[in-house]
VOBA-1610 file (N, C-alpha, C; in pm, whole numbers, padded with zeros to 5 digits, always signed):
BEGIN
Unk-01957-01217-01371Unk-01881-01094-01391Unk-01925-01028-01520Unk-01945-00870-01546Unk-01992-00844-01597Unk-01872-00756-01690Unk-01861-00868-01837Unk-01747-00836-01945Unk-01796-00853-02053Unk-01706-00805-02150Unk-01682-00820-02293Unk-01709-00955-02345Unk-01831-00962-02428Unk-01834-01103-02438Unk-01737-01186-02596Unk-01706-01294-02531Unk-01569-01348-02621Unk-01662-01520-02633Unk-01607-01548-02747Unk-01576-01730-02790Unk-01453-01754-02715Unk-01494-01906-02713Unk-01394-01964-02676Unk-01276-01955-02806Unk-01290-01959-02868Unk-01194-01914-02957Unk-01071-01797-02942Unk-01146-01753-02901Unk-01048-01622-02857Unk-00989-01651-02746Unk-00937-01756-02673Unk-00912-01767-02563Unk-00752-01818-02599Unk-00675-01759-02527Unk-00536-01810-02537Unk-00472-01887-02479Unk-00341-01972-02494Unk-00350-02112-02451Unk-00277-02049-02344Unk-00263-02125-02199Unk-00133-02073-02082Unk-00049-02124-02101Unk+00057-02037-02056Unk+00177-02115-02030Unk+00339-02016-02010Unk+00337-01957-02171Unk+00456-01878-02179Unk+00456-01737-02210Unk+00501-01645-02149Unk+00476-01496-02185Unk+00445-01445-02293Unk+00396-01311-02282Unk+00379-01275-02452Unk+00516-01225-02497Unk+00502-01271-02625Unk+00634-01244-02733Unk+00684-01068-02714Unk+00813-01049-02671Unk+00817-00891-02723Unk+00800-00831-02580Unk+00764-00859-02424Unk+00739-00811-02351Unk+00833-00763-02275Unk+00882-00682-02298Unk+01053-00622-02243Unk+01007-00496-02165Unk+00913-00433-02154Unk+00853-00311-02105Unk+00816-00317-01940Unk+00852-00371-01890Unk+00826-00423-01740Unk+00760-00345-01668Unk+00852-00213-01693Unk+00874-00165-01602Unk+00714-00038-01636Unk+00635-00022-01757Unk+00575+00035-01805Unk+00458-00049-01806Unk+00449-00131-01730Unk+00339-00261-01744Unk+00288-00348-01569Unk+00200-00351-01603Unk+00157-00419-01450Unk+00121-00547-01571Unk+00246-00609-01466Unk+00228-00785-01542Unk+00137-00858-01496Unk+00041-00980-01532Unk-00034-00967-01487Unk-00072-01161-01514Unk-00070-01263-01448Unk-00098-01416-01422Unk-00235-01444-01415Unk-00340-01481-01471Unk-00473-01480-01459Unk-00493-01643-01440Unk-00510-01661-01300Unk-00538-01838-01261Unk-00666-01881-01254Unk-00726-01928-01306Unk-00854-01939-01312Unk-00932-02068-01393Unk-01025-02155-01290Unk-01075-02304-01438Unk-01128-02240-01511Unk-01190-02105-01548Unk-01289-02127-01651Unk-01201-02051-01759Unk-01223-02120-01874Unk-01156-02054-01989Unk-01245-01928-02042Unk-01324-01926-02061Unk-01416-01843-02082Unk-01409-01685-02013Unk-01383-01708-01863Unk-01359-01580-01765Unk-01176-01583-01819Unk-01158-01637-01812Unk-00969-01592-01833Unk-00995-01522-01980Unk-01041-01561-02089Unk-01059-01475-02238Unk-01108-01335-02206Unk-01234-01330-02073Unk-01316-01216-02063Unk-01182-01122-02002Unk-01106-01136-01932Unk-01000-01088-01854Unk-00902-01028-01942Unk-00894-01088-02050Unk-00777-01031-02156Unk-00837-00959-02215Unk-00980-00974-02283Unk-01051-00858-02323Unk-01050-00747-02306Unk-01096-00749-02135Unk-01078-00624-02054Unk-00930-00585-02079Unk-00890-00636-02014Unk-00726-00619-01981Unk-00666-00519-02088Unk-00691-00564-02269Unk-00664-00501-02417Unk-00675-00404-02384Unk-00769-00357-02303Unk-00828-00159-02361Unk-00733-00101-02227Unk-00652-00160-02167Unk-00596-00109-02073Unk-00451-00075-02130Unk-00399+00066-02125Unk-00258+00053-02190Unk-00158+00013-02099Unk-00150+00005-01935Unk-00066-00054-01845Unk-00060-00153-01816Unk-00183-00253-01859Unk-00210-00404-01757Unk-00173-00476-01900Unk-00067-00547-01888Unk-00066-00706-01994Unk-00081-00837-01889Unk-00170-00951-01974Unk-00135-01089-01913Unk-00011-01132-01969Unk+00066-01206-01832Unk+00163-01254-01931Unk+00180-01390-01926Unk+00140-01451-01846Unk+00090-01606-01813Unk-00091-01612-01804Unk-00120-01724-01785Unk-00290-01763-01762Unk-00238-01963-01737Unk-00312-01964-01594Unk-00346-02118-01582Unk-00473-02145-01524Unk-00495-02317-01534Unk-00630-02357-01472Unk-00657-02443-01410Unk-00526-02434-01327Unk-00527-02597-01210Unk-00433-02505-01108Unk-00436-02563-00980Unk-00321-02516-00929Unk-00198-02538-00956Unk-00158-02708-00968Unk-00009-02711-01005Unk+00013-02605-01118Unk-00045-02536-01214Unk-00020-02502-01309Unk+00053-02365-01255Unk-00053-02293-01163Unk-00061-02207-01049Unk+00085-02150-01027Unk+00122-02274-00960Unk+00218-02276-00899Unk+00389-02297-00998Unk+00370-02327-01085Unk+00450-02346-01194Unk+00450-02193-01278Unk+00355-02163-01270Unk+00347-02071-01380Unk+00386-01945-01302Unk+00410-01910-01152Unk+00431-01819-01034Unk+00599-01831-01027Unk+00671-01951-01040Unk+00810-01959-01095Unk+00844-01897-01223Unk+00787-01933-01317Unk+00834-01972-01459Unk+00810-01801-01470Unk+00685-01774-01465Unk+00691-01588-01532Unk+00746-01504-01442Unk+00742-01368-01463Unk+00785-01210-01436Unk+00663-01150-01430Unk+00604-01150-01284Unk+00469-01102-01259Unk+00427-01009-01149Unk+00386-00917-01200Unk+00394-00848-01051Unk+00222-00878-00942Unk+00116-00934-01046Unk+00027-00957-00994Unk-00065-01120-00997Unk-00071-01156-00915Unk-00149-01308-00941Unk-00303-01255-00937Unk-00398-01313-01046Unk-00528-01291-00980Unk-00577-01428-00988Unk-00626-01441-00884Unk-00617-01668-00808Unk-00757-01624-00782Unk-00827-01726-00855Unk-00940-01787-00843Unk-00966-01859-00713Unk-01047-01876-00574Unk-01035-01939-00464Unk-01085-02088-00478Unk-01167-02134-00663Unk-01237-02253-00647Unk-01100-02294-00684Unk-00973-02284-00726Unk-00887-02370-00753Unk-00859-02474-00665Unk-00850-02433-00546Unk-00782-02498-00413Unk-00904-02501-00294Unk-00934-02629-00249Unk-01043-02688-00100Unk-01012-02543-00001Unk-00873-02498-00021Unk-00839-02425+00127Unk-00755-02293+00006Unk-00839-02244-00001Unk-00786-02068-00090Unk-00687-02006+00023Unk-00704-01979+00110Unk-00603-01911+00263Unk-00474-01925+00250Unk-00461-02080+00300Unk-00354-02133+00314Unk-00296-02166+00207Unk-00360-02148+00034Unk-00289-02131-00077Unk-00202-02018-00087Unk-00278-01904-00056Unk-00215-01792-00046Unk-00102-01804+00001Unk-00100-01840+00148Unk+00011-01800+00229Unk+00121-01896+00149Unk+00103-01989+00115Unk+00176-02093+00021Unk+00292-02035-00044Unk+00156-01953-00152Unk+00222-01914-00289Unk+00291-01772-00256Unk+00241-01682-00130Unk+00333-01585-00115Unk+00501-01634-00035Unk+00493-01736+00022Unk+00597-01798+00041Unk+00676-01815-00023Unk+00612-01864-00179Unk+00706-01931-00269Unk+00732-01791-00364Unk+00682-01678-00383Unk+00729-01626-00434Unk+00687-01445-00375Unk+00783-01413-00287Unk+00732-01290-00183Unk+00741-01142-00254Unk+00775-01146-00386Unk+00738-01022-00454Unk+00591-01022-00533Unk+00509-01149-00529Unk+00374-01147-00600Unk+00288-01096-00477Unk+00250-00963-00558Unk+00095-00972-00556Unk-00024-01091-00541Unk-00092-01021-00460Unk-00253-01170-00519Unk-00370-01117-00471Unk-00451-01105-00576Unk-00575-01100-00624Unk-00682-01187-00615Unk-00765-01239-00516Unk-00812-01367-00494Unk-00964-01295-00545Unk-01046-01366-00651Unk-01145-01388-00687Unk-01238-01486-00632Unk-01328-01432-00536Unk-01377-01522-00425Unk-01495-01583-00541Unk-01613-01707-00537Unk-01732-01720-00568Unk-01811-01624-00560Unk-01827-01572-00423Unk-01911-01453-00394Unk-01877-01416-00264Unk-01966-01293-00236Unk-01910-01225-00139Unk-01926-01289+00009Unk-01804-01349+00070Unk-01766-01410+00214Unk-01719-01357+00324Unk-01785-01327+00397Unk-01727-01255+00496Unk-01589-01302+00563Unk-01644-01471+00594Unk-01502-01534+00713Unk-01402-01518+00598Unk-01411-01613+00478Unk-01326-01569+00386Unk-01227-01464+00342Unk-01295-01330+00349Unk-01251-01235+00292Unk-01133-01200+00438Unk-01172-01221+00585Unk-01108-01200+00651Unk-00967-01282+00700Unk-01032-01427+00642Unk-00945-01564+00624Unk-00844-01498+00547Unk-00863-01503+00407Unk-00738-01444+00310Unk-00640-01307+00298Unk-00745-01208+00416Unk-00638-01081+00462Unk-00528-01145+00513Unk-00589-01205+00665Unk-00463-01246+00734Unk-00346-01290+00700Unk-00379-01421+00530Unk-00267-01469+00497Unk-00228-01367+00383Unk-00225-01302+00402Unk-00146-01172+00301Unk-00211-01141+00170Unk-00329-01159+00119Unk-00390-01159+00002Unk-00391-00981-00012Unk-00355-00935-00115Unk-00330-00779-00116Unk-00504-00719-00196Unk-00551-00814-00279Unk-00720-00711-00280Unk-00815-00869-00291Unk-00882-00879-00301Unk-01014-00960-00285Unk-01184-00906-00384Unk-01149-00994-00444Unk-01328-00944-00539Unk-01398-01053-00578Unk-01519-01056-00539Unk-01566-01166-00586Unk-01657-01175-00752Unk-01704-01303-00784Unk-01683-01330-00927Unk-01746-01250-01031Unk-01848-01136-00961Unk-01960-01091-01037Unk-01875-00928-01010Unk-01775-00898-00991Unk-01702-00804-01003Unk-01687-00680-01158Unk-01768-00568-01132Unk-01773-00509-01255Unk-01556-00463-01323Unk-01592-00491-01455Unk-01420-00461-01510Unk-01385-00344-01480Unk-01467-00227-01448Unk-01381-00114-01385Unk-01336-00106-01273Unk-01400-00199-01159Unk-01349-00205-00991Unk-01238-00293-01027Unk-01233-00428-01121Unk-01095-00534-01137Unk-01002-00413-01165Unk-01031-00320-01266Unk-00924-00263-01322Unk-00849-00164-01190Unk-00961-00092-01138Unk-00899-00033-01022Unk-00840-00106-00935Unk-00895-00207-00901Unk-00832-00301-00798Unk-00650-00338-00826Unk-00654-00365-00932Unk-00510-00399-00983Unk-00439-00286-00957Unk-00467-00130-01031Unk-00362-00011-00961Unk-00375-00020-00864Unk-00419-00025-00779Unk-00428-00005-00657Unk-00308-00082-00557Unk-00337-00243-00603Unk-00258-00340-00578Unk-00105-00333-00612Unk-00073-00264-00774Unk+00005-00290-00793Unk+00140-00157-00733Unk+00040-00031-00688Unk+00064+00066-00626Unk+00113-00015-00480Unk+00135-00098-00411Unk+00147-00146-00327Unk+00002-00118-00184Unk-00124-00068-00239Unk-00241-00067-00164Unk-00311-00212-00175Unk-00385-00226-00017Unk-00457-00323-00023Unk-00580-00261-00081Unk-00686-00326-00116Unk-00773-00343-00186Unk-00902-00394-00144Unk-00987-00374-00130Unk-01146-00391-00082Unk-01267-00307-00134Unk-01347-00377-00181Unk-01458-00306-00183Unk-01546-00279-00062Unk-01686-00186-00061Unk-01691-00074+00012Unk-01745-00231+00152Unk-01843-00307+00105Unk-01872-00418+00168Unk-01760-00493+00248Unk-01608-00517+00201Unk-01516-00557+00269Unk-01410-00501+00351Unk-01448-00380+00364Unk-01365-00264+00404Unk-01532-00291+00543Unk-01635-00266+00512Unk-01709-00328+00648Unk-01664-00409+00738Unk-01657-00564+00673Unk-01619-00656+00779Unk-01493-00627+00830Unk-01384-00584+00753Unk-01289-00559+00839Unk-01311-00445+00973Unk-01346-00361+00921Unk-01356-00266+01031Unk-01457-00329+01182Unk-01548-00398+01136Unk-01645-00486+01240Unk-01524-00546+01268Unk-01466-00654+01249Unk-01414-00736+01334Unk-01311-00679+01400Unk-01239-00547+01363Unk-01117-00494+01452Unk-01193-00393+01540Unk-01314-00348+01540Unk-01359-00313+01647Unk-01440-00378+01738Unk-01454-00497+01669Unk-01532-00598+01778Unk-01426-00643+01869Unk-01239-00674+01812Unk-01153-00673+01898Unk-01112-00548+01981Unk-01159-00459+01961Unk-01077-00300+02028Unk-01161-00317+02150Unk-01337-00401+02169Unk-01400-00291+02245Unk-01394-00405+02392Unk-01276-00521+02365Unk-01297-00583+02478Unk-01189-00505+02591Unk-01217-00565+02667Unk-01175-00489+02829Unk-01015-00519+02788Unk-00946-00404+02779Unk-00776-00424+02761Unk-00702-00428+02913Unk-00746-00315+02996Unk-00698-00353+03142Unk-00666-00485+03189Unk-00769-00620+03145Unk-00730-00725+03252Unk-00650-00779+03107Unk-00635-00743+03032Unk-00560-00827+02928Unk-00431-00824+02908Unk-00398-00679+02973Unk-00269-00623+02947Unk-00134-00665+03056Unk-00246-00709+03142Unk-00150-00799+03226Unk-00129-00910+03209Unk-00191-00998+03133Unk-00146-01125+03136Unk-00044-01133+03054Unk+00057-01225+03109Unk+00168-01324+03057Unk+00147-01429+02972Unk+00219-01450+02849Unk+00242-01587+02808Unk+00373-01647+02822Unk+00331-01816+02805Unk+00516-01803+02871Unk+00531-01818+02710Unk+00688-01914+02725Unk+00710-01907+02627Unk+00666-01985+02472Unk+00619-02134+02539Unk+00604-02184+02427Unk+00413-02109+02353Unk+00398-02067+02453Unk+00243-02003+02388Unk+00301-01885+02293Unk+00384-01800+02353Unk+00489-01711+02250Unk+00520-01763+02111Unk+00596-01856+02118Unk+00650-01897+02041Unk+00551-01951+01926Unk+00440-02019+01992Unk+00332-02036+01884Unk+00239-01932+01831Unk+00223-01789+01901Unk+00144-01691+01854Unk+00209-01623+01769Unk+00351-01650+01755Unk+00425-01599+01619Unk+00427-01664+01525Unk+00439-01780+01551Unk+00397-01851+01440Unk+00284-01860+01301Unk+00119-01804+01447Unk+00052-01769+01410Unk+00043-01631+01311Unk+00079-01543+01386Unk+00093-01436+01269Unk+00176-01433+01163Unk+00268-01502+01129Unk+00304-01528+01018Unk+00203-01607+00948Unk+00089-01639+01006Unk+00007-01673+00824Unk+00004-01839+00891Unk+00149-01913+00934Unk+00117-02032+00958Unk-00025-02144+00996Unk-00015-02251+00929Unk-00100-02343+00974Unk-00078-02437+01092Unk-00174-02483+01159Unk-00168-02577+01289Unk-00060-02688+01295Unk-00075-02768+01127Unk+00026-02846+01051Unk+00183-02791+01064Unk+00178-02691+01034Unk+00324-02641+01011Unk+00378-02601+01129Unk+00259-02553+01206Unk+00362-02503+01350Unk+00391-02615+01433Unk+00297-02716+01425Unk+00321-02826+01542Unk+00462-02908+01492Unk+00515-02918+01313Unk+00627-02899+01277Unk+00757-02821+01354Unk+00704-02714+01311Unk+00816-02622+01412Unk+00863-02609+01517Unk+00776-02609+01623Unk+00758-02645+01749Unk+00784-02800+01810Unk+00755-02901+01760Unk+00791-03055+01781Unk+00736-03112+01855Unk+00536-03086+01813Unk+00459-03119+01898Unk+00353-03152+01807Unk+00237-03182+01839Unk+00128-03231+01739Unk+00041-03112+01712Unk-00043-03167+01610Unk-00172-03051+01602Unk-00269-03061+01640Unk-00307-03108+01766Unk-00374-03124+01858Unk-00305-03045+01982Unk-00199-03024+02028Unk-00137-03015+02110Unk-00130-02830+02083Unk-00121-02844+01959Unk-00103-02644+01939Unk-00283-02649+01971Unk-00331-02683+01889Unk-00532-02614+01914Unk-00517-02620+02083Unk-00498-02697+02159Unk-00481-02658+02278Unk-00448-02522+02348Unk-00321-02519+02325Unk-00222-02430+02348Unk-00329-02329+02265Unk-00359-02295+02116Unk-00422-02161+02087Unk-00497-02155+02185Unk-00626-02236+02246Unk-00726-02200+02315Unk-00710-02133+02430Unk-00611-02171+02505Unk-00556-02144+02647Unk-00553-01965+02590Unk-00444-01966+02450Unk-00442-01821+02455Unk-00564-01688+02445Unk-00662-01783+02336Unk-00779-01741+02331Unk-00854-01658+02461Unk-00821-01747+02524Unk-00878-01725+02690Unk-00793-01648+02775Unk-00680-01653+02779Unk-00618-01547+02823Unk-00606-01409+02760Unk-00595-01363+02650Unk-00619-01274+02610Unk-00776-01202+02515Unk-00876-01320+02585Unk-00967-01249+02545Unk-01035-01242+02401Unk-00973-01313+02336Unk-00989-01316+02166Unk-01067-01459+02095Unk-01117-01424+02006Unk-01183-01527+01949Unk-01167-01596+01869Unk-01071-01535+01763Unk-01020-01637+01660Unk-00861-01599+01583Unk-00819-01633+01482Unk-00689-01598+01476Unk-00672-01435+01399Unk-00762-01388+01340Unk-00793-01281+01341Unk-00775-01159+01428Unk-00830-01202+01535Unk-00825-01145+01644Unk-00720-01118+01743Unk-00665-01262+01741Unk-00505-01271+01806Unk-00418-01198+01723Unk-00430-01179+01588Unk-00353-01115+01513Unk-00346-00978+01554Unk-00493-00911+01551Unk-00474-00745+01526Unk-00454-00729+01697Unk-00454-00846+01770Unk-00477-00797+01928Unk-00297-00784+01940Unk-00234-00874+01902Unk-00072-00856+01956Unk+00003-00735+01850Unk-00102-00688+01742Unk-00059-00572+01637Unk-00037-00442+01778Unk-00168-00443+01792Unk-00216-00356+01924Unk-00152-00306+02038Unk-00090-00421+02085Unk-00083-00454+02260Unk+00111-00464+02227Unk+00138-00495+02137Unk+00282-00509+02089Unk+00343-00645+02159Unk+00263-00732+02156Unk+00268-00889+02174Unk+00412-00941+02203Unk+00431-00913+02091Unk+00546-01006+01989Unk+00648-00866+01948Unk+00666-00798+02014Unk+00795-00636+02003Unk+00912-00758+01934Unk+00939-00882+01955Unk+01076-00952+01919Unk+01016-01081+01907Unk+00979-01120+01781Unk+00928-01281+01747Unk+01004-01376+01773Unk+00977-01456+01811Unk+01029-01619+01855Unk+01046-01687+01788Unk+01190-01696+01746Unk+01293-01816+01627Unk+01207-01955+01662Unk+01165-01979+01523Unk+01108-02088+01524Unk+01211-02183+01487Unk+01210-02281+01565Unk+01338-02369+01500Unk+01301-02470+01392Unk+01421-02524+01311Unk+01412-02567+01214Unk+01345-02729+01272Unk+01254-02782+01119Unk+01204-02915+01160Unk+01339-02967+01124Unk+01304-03092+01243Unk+01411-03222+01208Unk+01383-03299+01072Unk+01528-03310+01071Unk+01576-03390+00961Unk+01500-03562+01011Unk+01541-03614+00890Unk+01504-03768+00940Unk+01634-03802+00900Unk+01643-03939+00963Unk+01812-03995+00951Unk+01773-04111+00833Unk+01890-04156+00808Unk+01875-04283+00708Unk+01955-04364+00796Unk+01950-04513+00736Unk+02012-04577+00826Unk+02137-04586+00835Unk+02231-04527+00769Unk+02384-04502+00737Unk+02427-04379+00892Unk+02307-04339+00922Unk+02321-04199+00993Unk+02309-04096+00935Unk+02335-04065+00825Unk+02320-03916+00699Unk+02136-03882+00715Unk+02176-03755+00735Unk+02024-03678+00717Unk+01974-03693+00558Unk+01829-03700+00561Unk+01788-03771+00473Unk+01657-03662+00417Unk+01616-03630+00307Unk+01524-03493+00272Unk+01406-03562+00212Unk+01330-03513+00190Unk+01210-03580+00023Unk+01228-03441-00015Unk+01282-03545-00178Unk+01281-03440-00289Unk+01162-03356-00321Unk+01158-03235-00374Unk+01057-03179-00415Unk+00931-03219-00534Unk+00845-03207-00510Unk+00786-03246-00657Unk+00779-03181-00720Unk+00720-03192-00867Unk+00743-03095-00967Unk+00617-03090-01049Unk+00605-02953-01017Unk+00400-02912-01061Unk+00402-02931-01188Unk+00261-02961-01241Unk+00231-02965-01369Unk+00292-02839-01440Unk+00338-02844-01581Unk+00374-02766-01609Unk+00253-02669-01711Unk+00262-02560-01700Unk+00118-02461-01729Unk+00128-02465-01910Unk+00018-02469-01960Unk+00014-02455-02103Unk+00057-02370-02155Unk+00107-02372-02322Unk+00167-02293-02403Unk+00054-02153-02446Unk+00107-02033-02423Unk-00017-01912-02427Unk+00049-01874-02595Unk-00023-01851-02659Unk+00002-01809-02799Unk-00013-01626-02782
//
């Protein structure tokens, strides 16, 4: 990425907001998650000459991530994708856990499946690492304006893949039926869900849903979850989504329903 060059010295520790930050509402707040210390310093650099954008947290692990997405007042995450094996399903995670953040996913470089992977789960702009500071900076108004966000390259693949879904034959598609439990799992699907979580919901395995997706695959013509997505956007699938029911409890042996406690993420470093 091409920034302001800084020492590590200049790099501030994560953890707790900046002192004095009462202006909220005059400020696009701003969480910078990221391992390299070096790019998180370059980020505040930039960030200085901006009179709207403050950081007000910075971490470099996920638990920290995820701690530090509780603990601050942020209107924007910008998440590094090497944090986490599976960047996607982080997303959908962390917009779960906190549904007024923004997120900003800083890919390695430019990915196509990726970039289309992390739309689906709600990622609001996408840039990858060699990103000049005036597109980050735009990217953030943009984001924090409530616009999604793409550069001119990712605004391509999207448009390819929703017209690679538009140009299949809708006539024989528009008739087919799903019953219900295929219903019930294609909502699932568009909520962002994983194979893991729905076969949860549903009270079946994850083997048993990849099934069930494929069948749908084939009945409606589509190729991946992408596709099933913008196809039931389209076709109005899902006009009334299907209550996913709650997972079972486990019993103890007294009979009393029984939970696992939550764990508790690393807690994110002190930012000076």
């Amino acid at each position: 990425m091409a920034s302001i060059p800084v020492s590590v010295g200049d790099e501030a520790k994560v953890g707790q907001p900046l002192q004095g930050d009462d202006d909220s509402g005059r400020f696009i707040r701003v969480i910078v998650a990221d391992t390299q210390a070096i790019f998180r310093a370059g980020l505040r650099k930039i960030f200085a000459l901006e009179d709207d954008i403050r950081v007000v947290g910075q971490s470099e692990t996920l638990a920290q991530t995820l701690s530090a997405a509780n603990k601050f007042s942020a209107d924007i995450l910008i998440f590094e994708a090497a944090l986490t094996p599976n960047p996607a399903d982080t997303v959908s995670d962390l917009l779960r856990q906190s549904p007024g953040l923004r997120m900003v996913v800083v890919t390695p470089e430019p990915d196509e499946e990726l970039t289309l992977d992390l739309l689906r789960r709600g990622a609001h702009g996408i840039v990858s690492r060699d990103v000049e500071p005036e597109q980050l900076v735009d990217c953030l108004h943009k984001v924090a304006q409530g616009e999604p966000w793409l550069d001119s390259r990712g605004i391509h693949w999207v448009l390819k893949a929703y017209r690679t879904q538009g140009v299949r034959p809708a006539s024989s598609r528009a008739k087919v039926q799903l019953t219900p439990k295929e219903t019930l799992i294609v909502s699932c699907v568009t909520q962002g869900m994983k194979n893991k979580e729905i076969a949860l919901r549903v009270g079946t395995t994850e083997q048993v849903v990849k099934n069930y997706l494929r069948k749908v695959y084939d009945k409606l013509g589509v190729a991946d979850r992408l596709e099933l997505a913008l196809f039931c956007l389209n076709n109005r699938v899902l006009e009334a989504p299907a209550k996913t029911p709650a997972p079972p409890q486990a019993s103890s042996g007294n009979g009393k329903a029984t939970g696992t406690a939550p764990t508790t993420p690393q807690t994110p470093e002190k930012v000076s």
